[in-house]
C-alpha positions as CSV (number, residue, x, y, z in Angstrom):
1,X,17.9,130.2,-41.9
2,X,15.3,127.8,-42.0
3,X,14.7,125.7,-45.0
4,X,10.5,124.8,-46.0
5,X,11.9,120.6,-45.7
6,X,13.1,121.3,-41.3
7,X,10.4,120.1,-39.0
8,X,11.2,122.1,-35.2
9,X,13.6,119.9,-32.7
10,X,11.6,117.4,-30.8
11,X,8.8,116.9,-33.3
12,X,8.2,113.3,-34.4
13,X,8.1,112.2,-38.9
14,X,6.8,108.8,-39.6
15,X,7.1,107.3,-43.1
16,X,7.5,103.9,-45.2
17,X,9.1,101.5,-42.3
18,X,8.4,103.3,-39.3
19,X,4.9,104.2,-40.1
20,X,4.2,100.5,-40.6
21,X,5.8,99.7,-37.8
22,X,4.4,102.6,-35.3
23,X,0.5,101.4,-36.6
24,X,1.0,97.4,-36.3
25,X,2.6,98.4,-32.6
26,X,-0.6,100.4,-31.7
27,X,-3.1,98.0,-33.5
28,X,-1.6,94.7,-31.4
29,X,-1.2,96.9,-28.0
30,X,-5.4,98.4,-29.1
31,X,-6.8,94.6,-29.9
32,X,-5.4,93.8,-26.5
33,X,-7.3,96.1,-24.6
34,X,-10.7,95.3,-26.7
35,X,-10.4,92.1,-25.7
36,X,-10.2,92.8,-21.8
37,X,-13.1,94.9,-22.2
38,X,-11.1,98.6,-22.8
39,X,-12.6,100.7,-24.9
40,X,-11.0,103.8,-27.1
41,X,-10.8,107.2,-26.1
42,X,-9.7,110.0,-28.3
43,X,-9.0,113.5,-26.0
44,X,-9.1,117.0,-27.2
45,X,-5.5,118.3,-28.4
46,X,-6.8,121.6,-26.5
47,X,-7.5,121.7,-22.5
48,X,-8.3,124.1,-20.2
49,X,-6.8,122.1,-17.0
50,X,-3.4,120.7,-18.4
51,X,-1.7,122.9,-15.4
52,X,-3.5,120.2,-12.5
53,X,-1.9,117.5,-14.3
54,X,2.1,118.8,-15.0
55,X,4.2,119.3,-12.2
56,X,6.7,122.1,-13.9
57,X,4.1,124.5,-15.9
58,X,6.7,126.1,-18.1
59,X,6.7,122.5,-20.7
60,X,3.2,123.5,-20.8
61,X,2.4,125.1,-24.8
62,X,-0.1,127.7,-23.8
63,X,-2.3,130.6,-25.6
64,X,-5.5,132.6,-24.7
65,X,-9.1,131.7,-26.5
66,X,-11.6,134.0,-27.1
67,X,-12.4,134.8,-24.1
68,X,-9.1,135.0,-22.7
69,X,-9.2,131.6,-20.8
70,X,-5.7,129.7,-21.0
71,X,-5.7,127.1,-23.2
72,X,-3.0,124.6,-23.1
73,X,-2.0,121.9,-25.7
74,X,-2.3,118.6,-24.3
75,X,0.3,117.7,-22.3
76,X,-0.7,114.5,-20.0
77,X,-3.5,112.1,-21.1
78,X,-4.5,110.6,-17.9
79,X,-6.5,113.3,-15.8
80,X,-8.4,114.9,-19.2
81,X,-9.7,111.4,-19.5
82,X,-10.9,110.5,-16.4
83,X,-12.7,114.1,-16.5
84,X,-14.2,113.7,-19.7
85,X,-15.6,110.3,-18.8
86,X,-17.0,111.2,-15.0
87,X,-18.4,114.8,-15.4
88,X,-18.5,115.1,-19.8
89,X,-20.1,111.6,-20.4
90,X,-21.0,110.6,-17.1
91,X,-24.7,110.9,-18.3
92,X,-23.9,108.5,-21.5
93,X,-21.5,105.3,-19.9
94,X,-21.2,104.0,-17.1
95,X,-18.1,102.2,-18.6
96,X,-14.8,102.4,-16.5
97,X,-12.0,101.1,-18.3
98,X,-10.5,103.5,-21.1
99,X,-7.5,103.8,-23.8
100,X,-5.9,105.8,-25.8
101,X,-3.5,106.3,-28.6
102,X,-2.7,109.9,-29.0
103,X,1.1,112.3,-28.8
104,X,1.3,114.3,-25.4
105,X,3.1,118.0,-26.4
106,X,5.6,120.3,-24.3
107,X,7.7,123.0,-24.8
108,X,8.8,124.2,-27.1
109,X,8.1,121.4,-29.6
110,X,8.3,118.1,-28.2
111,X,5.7,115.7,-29.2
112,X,5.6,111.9,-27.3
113,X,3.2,109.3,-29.1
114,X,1.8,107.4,-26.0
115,X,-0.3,104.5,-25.9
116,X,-1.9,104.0,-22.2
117,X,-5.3,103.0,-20.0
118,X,-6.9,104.5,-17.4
119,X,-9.2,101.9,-14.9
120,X,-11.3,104.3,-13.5
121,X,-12.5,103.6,-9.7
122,X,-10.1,101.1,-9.4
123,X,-7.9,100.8,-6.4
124,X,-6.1,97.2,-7.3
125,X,-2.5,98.7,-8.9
126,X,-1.5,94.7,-8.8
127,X,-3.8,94.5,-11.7
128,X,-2.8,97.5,-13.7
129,X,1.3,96.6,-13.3
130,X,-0.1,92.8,-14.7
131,X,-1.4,93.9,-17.7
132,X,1.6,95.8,-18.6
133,X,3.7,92.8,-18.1
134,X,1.4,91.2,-20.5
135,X,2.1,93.6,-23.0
136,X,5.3,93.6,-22.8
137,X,5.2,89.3,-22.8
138,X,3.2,90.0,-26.0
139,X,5.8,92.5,-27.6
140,X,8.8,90.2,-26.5
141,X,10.3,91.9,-24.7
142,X,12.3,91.6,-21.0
143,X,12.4,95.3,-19.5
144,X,12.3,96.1,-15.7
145,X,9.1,97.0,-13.7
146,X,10.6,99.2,-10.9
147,X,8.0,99.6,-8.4
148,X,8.5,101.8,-5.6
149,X,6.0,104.0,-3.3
150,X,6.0,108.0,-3.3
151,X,4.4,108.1,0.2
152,X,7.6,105.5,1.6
153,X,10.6,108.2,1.1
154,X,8.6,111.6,2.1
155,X,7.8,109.5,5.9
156,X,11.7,108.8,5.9
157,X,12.3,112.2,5.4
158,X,9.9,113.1,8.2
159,X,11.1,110.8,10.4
160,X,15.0,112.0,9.6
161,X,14.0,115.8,9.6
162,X,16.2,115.3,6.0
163,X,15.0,117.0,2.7
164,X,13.1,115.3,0.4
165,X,15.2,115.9,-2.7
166,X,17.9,113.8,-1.5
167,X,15.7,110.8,-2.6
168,X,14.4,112.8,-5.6
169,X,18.4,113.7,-6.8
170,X,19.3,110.3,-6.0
171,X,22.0,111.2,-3.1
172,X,22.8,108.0,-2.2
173,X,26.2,108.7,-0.7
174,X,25.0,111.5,1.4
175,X,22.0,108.9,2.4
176,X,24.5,106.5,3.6
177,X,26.5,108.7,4.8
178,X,23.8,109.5,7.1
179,X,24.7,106.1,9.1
180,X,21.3,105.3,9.8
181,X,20.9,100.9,9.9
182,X,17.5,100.7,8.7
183,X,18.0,103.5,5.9
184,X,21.0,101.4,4.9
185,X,19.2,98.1,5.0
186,X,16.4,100.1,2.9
187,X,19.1,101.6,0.1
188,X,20.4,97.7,-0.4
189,X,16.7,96.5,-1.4
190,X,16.0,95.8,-4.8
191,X,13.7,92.6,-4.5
192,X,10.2,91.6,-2.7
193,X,12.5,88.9,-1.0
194,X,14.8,92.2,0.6
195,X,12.1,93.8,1.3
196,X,10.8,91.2,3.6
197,X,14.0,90.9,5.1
198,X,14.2,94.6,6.0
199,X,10.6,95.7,6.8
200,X,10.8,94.9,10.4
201,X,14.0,97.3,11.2
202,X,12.1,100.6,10.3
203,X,9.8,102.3,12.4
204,X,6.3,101.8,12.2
205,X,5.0,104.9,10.7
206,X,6.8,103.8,7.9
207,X,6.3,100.1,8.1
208,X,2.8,100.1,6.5
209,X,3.7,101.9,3.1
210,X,6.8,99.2,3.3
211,X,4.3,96.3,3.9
212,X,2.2,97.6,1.2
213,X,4.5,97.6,-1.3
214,X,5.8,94.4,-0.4
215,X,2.1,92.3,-0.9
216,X,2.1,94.4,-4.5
217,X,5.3,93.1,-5.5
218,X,5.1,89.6,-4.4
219,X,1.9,89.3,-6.6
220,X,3.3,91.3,-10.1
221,X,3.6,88.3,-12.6
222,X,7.0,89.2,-14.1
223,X,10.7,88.0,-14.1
224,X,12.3,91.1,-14.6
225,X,11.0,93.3,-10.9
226,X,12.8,95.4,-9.2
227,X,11.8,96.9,-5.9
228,X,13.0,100.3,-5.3
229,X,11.0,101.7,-1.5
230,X,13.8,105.0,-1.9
231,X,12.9,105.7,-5.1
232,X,11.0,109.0,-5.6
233,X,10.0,110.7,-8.5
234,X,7.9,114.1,-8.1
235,X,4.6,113.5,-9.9
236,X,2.0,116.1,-10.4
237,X,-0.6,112.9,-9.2
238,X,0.7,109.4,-8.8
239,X,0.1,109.7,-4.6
240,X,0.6,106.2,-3.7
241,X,2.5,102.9,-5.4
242,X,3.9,103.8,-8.5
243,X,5.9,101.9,-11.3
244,X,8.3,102.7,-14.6
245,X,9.2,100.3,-17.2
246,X,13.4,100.8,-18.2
247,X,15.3,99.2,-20.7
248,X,18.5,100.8,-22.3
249,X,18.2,104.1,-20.2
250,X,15.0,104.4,-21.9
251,X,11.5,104.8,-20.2
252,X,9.1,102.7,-21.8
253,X,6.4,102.4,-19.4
254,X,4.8,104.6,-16.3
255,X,1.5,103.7,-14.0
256,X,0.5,104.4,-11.0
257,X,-2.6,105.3,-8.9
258,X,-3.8,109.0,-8.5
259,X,-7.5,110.8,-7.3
260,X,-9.2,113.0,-9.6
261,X,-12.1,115.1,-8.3
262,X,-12.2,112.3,-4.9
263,X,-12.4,109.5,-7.5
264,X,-9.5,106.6,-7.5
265,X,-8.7,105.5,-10.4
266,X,-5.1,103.8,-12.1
267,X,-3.2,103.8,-15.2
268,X,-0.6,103.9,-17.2
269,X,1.5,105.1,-20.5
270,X,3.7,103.1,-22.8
271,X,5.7,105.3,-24.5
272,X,5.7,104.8,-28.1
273,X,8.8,105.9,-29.4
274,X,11.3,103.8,-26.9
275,X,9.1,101.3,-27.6
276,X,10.0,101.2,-31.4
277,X,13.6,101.7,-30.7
278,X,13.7,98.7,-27.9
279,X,11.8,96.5,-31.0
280,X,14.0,97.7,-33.7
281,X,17.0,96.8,-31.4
C-alpha cells in the first residue's frame, strides 16, 4: 500500500533548511561562473540521444513520442549541452563556456541535482581541474582530486594481453600478483612526485599517456591530489585524463575531456547532494 504523503525511493524533497541551503549552494557555485565569463544553460528534461551519453542503457527512463521515436528523460547533462550549443544555437552564439544547474534522472526513480560546466573546444583539462579546486577553496572544503587517465590502463592491458576489468574491478592482488616491476612500481603511485619516479620503467607505448598525466598534475593548484595512472572507470565519453572529487566515500565531483560530433571540449559535475552532506558535516 502506498500512502498519497510517499514520494518513490531515490527521489529528492527539499524544504525549510535544506531548500535554503541547496539555493545559497547553487547561487555562490552560479556567481562564480558569471564572473569567469560562464554563462547559464537550462537543457530539455526530454532527449532524443541520452543512449550516446550512458554507458549501461537500462538506468535510462524511456517512452515513445508521437511518432514512435524513443524519448529518454535526461540522464547526463554534458553531451545534450554541447549539442544544443554547436548544431541548435550555433547560428545565435559563438559563446563557448556553459553551466548548468539542473537533476540528472535514472531508473527507476533516481534523481541527482548537479551543478557543472562544459568549456566547449577546449583541450587544456589543467584548467578545468583548477577551477574546481577553486570551488571547492570557496565552499571550504579539503576533498581529494584523483586524477588518472582512461587511455594509461587499457595500453597496460594491451601490452600484458590481461583483461581490462581487472583495473575496472579494482584487482589489485591479482595485479600484483602478476609479478610485473613496472606494473608494481605503477600500483604504489599516488603522487606527481611517484609518478616521476616511475615513468621511466614502463615501456614506451605507454610512457606518453604516463608523461601526460604527469605535466597535468604537477600543474593542478590543490593540496589534497592524488594520482591514480591504474585507475579506470568505464565512461560512456571521458577518452583521455579524467578526474573525481571524494570525500567520505562520497563523489562530489567528475571532469574530464570527451569529443562530441569531432569537437573537443571539457567539463565537469559537482554533485549536489554530497555536496550538502560534506557542508552539513
Amino acid at each position: 500500500m502506498i500512502f498519497e504523503h510517499e514520494i518513490p525511493v531515490g527521489s529528492r524533497l527539499y524544504f525549510g533548511k535544506t531548500a535554503k541551503q541547496k539555493r545559497f549552494l547553487e547561487s555562490k557555485i552560479s556567481s562564480f561562473f558569471a564572473k569567469l565569463g560562464f554563462e547559464e544553460i537550462v537543457t530539455p528534461n526530454f532527449s532524443y540521444s541520452q543512449h550516446q551519453s550512458i554507458d549501461d542503457t537500462k538506468e535510462l527512463i524511456t517512452f515513445s513520442d508521437e511518432s514512435n521515436n524513443q524519448v529518454s528523460l535526461r540522464a547526463d547533462s554534458t553531451l545534450d549541452v554541447v549539442r544544443i550549443i554547436t548544431k541548435r544555437l550555433g547560428r545565435t552564439t559563438k559563446h563557448k563556456k556553459w553551466f548548468y544547474i539542473q537533476p540528472t534522472f535514472a531508473y527507476p526513480s533516481t534523481e541527482t541535482y548537479q551543478i557543472g560546466c562544459e568549456w566547449i573546444e577546449h583541450d587544456n583539462i589543467k584548467d578545468v581541474i583548477n577551477l574546481n579546486a577553486e570551488i571547492l577553496d570557496i565552499l571550504g572544503i579539503k576533498p581529494m582530486i584523483q586524477i588518472a587517465n582512461i587511455n594509461i590502463p587499457k595500453l597496460v592491458a594491451k601490452e600484458l594481453n590481461i583483461d581490462l576489468n581487472l583495473f575496472k574491478n579494482g584487482e589489485i592482488d591479482a595485479l600484483f600478483a602478476m609479478d610485473v616491476d613496472w606494473l608494481s612500481k605503477l600500483l604504489y603511485v599516488k603522487s606527481a612526485e611517484d609518478l616521476a619516479q616511475v615513468v621511466d620503467f614502463v615501456p614506451s607505448n605507454i610512457k606518453t599517456e604516463l608523461m601526460k598525466l604527469l605535466d597535468i598534475a604537477k600543474d593542478v593548484k590543490y593540496d589534497n591530489v592524488t594520482v591514480s595512472p591504474l585507475y579506470y572507470s568505464a565512461m560512456k565519453y571521458y577518452d583521455d585524463v579524467y578526474y573525481r572529487v571524494i570525500q567520505n566515500n562520497l563523489t562530489i565531483a567528475k571532469g574530464g575531456g570527451y569529443q562530441s560530433d569531432g569537437i573537443g571540449s571539457l567539463g565537469f559535475a559537482l554533485y549536489t547532494d554530497n555536496l550538502l552532506k560534506i557542508l552539513e558535516d
